[in-house]
C-alpha positions as CSV (number, residue, x, y, z in Angstrom):
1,X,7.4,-16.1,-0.4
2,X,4.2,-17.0,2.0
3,X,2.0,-14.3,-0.3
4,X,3.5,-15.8,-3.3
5,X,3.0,-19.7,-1.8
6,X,-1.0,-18.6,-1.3
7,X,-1.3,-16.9,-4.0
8,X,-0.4,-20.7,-6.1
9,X,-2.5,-22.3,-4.2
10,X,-5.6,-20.0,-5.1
11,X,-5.0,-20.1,-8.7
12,X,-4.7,-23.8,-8.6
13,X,-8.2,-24.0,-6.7
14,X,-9.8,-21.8,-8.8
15,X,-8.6,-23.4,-12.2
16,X,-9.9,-26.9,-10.6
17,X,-13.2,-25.6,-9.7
18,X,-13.8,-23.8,-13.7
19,X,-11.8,-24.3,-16.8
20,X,-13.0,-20.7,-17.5
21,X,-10.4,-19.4,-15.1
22,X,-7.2,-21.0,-16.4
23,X,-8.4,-19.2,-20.1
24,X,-6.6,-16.2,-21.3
25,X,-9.0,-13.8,-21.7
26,X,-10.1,-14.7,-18.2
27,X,-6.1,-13.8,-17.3
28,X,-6.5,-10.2,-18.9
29,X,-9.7,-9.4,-17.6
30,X,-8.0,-10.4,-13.9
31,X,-4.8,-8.0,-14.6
32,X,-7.0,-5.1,-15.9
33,X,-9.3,-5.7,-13.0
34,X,-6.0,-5.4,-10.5
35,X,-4.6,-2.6,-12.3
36,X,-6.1,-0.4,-10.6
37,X,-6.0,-2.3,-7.4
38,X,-2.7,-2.5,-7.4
39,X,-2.1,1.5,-8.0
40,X,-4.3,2.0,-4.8
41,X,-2.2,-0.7,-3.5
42,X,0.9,0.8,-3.6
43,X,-0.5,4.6,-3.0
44,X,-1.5,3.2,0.3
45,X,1.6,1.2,0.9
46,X,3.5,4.7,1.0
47,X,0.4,6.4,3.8
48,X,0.6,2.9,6.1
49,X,4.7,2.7,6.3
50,X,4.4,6.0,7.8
51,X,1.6,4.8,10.2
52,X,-1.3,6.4,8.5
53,X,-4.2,5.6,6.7
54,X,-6.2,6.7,3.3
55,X,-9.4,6.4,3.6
56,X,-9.9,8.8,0.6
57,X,-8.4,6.7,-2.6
58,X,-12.3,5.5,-4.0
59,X,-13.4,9.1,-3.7
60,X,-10.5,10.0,-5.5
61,X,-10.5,7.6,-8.4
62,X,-13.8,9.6,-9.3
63,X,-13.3,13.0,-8.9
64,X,-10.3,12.5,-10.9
65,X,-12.2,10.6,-13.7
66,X,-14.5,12.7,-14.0
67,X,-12.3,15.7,-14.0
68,X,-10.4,14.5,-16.9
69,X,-13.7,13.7,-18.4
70,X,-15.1,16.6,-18.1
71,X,-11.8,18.5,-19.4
72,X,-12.0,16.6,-22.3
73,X,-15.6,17.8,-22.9
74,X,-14.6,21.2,-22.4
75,X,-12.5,20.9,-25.8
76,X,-8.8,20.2,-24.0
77,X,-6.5,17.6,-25.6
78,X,-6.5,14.0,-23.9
79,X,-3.1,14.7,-22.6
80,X,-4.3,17.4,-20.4
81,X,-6.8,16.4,-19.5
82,X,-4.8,14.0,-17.8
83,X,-2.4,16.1,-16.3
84,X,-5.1,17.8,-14.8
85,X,-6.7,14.9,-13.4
86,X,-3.3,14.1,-12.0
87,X,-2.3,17.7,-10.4
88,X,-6.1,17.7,-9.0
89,X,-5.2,13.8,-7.7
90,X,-1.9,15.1,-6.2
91,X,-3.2,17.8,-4.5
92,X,-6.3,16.0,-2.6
93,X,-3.7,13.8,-1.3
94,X,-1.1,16.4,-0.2
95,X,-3.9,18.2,1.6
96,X,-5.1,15.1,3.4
97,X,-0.5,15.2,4.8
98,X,-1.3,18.9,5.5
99,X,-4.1,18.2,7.9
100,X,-2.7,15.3,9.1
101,X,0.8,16.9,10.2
102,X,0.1,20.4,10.8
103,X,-3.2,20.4,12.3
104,X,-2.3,16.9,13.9
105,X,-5.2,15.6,13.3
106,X,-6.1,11.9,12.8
107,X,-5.4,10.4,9.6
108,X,-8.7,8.3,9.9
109,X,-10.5,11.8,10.8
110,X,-9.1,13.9,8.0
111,X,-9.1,10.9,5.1
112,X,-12.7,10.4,6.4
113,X,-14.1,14.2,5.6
114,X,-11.9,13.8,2.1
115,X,-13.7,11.0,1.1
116,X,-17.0,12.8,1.7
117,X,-15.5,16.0,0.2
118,X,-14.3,13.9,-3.0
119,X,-17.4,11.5,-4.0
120,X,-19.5,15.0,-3.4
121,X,-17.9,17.0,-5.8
122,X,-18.3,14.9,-9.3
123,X,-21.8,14.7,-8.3
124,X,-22.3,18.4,-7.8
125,X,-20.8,19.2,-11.4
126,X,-22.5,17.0,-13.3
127,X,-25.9,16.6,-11.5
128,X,-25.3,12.2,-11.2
129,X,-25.0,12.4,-14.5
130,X,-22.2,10.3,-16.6
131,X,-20.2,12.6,-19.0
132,X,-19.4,10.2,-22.8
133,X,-15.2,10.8,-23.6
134,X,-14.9,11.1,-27.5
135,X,-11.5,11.7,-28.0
136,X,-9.9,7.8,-29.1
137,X,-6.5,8.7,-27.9
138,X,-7.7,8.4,-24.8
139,X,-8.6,5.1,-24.7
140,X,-5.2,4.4,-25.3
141,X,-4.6,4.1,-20.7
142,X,-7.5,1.9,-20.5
143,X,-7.2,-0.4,-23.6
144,X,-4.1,-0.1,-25.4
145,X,-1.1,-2.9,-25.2
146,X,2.2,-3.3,-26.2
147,X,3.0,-6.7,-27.5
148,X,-0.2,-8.0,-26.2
149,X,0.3,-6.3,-22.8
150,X,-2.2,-4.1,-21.3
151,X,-1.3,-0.9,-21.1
152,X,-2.8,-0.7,-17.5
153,X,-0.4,-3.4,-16.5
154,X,2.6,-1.6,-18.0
155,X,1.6,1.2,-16.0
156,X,1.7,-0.4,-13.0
157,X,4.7,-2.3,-13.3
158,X,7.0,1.1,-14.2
159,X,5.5,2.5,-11.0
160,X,6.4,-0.3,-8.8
161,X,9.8,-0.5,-10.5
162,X,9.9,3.9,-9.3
163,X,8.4,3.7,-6.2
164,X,10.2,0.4,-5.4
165,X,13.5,2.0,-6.1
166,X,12.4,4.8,-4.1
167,X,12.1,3.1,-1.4
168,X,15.0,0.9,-1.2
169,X,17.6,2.9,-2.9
170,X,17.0,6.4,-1.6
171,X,17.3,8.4,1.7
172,X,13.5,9.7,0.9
173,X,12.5,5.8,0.9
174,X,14.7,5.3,4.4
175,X,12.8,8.4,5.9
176,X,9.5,7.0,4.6
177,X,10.2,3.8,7.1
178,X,12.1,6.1,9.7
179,X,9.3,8.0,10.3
180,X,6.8,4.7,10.5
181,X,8.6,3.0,12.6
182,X,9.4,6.2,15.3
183,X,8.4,9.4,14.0
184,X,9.8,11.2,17.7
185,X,13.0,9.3,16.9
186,X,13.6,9.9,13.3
187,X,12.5,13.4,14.1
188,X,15.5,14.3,16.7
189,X,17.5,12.7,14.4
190,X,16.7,15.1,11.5
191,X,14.3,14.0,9.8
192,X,11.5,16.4,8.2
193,X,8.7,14.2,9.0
194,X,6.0,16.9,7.9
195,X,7.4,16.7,4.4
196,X,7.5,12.5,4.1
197,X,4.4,12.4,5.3
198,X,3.2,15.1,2.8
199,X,4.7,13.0,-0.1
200,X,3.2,9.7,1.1
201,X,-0.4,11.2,1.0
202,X,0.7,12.7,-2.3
203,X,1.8,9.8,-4.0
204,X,-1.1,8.2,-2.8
205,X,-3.3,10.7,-4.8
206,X,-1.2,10.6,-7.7
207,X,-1.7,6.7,-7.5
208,X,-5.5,7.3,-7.1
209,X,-5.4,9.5,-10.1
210,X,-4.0,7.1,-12.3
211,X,-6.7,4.4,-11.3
212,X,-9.3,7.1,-11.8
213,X,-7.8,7.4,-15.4
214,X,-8.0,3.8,-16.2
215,X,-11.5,3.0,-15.0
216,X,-12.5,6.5,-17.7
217,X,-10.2,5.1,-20.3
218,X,-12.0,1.8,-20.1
219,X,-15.4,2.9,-20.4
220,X,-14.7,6.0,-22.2
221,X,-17.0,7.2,-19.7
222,X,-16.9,9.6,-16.7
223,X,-18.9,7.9,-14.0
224,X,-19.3,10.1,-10.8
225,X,-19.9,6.8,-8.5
226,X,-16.6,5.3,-9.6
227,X,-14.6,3.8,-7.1
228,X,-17.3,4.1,-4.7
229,X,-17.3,0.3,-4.4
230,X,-14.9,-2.1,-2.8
231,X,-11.6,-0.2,-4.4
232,X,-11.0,1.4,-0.8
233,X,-11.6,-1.6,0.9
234,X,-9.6,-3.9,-1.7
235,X,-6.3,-1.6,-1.4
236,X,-6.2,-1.8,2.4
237,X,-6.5,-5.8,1.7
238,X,-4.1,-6.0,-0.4
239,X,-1.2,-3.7,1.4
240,X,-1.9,-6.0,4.3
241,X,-2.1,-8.9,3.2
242,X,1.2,-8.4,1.1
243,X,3.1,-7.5,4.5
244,X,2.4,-4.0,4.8
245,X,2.3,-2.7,8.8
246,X,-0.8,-1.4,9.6
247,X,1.3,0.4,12.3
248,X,3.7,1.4,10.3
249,X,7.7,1.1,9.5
250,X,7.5,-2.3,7.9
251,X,6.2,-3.1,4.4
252,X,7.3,-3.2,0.8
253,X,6.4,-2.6,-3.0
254,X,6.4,-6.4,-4.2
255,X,4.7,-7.6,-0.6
256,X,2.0,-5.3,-1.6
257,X,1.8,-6.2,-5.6
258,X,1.8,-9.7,-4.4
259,X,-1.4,-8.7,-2.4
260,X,-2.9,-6.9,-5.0
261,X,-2.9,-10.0,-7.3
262,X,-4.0,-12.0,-4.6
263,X,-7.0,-9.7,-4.4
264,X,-7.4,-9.3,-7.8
265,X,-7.3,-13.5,-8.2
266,X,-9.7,-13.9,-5.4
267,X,-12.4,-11.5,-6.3
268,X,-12.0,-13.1,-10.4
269,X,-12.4,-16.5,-9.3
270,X,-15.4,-16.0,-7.0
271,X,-17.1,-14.1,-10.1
272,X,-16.2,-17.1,-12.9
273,X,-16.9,-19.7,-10.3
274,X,-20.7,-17.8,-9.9
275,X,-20.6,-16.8,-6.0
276,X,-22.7,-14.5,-5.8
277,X,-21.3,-11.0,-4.8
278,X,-22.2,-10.5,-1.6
279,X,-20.0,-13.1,-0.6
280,X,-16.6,-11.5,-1.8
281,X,-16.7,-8.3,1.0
282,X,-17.1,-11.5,3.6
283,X,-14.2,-13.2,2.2
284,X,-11.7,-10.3,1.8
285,X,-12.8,-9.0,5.2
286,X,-11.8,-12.4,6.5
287,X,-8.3,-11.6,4.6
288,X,-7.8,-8.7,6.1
289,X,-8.4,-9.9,9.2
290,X,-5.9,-12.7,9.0
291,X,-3.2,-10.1,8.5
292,X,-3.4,-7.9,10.6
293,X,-3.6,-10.8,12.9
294,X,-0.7,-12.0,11.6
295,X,0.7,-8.5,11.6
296,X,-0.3,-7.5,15.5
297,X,1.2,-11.0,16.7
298,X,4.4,-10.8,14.7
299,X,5.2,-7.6,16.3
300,X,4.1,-8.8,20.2
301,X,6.0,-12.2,19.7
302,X,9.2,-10.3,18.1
303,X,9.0,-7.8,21.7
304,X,8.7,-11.0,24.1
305,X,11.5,-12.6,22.6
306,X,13.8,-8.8,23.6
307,X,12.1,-8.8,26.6
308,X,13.5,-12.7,27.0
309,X,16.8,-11.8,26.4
310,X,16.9,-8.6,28.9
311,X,15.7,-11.0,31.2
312,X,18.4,-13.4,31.0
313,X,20.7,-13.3,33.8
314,X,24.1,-12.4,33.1
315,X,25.5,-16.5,35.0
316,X,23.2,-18.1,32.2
317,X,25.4,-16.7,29.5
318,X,28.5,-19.1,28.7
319,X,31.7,-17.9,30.2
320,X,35.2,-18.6,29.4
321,X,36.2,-22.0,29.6
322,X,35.8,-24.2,32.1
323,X,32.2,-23.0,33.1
324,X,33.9,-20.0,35.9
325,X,32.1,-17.5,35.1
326,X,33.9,-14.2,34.0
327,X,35.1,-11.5,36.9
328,X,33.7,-7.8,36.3
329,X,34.8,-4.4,37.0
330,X,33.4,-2.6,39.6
331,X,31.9,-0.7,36.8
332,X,30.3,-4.0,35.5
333,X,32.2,-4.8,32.4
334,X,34.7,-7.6,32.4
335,X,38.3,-6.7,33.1
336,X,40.6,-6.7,30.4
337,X,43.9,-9.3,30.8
338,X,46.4,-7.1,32.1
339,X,43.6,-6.5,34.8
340,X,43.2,-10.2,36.1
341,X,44.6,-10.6,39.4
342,X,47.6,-13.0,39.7
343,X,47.2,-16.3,41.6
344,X,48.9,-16.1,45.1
345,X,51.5,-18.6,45.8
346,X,50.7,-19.0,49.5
C-alpha cells in the first residue's frame, strides 16, 4: 500500500508539471517501456528471495534477441526462433544456480563473469553489427494488442499471475522463501536448496529472454548492445523498491510490479518533463538507496524489538490477580493447581 501511495503521488506530480503525461499515448509508451522492466523485475524477484543476485539479466536480454534474430535470418519460423531464444535464456540462467550452488561461489562473482560472457557473444556473431527481422509475425510480442492492450503488457500480467501463484500457492514457492530466509535451516529440514536455487536463476533467464524478445519484436531489429543500458540497474530498483529483501526470504510478485511501474513512471516522466538523462541514474540510485535503507532498518528494528522481549524479566509480566506473582516449579514452569500448596491453618 506505501509503493502503491508513492506511486499516486508521482503520477499526480508528473501530470501537473506536463499535460503530455496524463495523454494516452504517453500511458502506452510508459507500459511498453515497463514491460520489459517488469519481466526483469520479477526474474530477479525469484534470485533475491533466495538471497542472491543477477547481475546478468541486460546481457541476457541481448544475447537472446539477437539469437532469435539471427534464427529468424537463418530461415527458422518466428515461433522457434523464440523458443530458441527462450531454451538459450533458460539455460544462461540455470548455469549462473549451477556455479553459484555447486561451486559455491558468489552470486555477485559468477553473475558478474555472465554478464561479460553474455554482452560478448552477440557481438562476436555478428561483428557489432544489427541483424533486420522480416518475418511480420513476429512483431506480433512487441506490437500486437488485444482489445487495445499491448501485447507486452498481457505478457507480463499472465507471468505475474504464474509466478505469483507459484509463490503463494505451492511448496516450490514456500521453498523459494525457506531457503532466503535460512538456507542451513530449510536444508536440515529437507529442503533441496541446490534445485530452488537453480530454478530461481532459471526463471530469471526465462524472464530475461522474454524482455530480450520484446525489445527485437519492437524494432524488428536484433541489436547486440540491447539491454546494455539501465535495464540491470532498473530491475534491481524496482524489486527493491517494491519490498523485495535484498537479503533474502521476504518479497512478493505485486511488491515488485508495483516497483516496476514506479520505475517505469519515474524514468517516463523525467523524459516528457525534458530532464535531461543523466539525471534519471541519480534519481533511481537515490531509490534504491532508500530501500534498502528501509529494507536494512526494518530488519535491525524488527530483531531489537525480540531482543526487548527476551530481555524482559519474568516479575514484569502480569501475574494472576492480585499482582502476586505466580510460583514455579523447580524446573521453572508454573505449577499446575493440584500442585499449589495448601494454606496452613496455624
Amino acid at each position: 500500500m506505501g509503493i502503491a501511495a508513492v506511486l499516486v503521488l508521482v503520477v499526480l506530480a508528473f501530470s501537473l508539471l506536463s499535460p503530455n503525461f496524463r495523454t494516452i499515448e504517453n500511458a502506452q509508451v510508459l507500459l511498453l517501456n515497463g514491460a520489459v522492466i517488469a519481466f526483469l523485475a520479477l526474474g530477479q524477484t525469484f534470485v533475491l528471495l533466495t538471497g542472491g543476485i543477477d547481475l546478468s539479466t541486460g546481457s541476457n536480454v541481448a544475447l537472446t534477441g539477437m539469437v532469435a534474430a539471427l534464427s529468424m535470418q537463418a530461415g527458422l519460423p518466428w515461433w522457434s526462433a523464440v523458443l530458441i531464444a527462450i531454451a538459450i535464456g533458460l539455460i544462461v540462467g540455470a548455469l549462473n544456480g549451477a556455479f553459484i550452488y555447486y561451486l559455491k561461489l558468489p552470486p555477485f562473482i559468477v553473475t558478474f563473469a555472465t554478464f561479460g560472457v553474455a554482452a560478448s557473444i552477440p557481438l562476436i556473431l555478428t561483428g557489432a553489427s544489427s541483424v533486420n527481422v522480416a518475418d511480420p509475425f513476429f512483431a506480433i510480442i512487441g506490437r500486437g494488442s488485444i482489445f487495445g492492450i499491448p501485447m507486452p503488457v498481457i505478457l507480463v500480467a499472465v507471468a505475474a499471475i504464474i509466478f505469483g501463484f507459484v509463490l503463494r500457492f505451492t511448496a516450490t514457492g514456500v521453498h523459494i522463501y525457506a531457503v532466503g530466509g535460512n538456507a542451513e535451516t530449510s536444508r536440515l529440514a529437507g529442503v533441496n536448496s541446490g534445485r530452488v536455487i537453480l530454478l530461481a536463476y532459471a526463471l530469471s533467464g526465462l524472464c530475461a529472454a522474454m524482455g530480450g524478445l520484446i525489445v527485437t519484436s519492437r524494432l524488428m531489429v536484433g541489436y547486440p548492445s540491447a539491454g546494455s543500458g539501465n535495464e540491470l540497474f532498473y530491475s534491481i530498483a524496482a524489486a527493491v523498491v517494491g519490498g523485495v529483501s535484498l537479503f533474502g526470504g521476504i518479497g512478493s510478485i505485486g511488491g515488485a510490479l508495483l516497483g516496476a511501474v514506479l520505475i517505469a513512471t519515474v524514468s517516463n516522466g523525467m523524459n516528457v518533463v525534458g530532464v535531461q538523462s543523466y539525471w534519471q541514474p541519480l534519481v533511481i540510485g537515490l531509490i534504491i538507496l532508500g530501500g534498502v535503507i528501509i529494507d536494512t532498518h526494518r530488519r535491525q528494528l524488527s530483531f531489537a524489538a525480540l531482543l526487548g522481549r527476551l530481555r524482559r524479566s519474568p516479575g514484569q509480566d502480569s501475574g494472576p490477580a492480585g499482582g502476586a506473582p505466580a510460583l514455579a516449579t523447580p524446573s521453572g514452569t508454573a505449577p499446575s493447581a493440584a500442585a499449589q500448596p495448601t494454606r496452613s491453618t496455624h
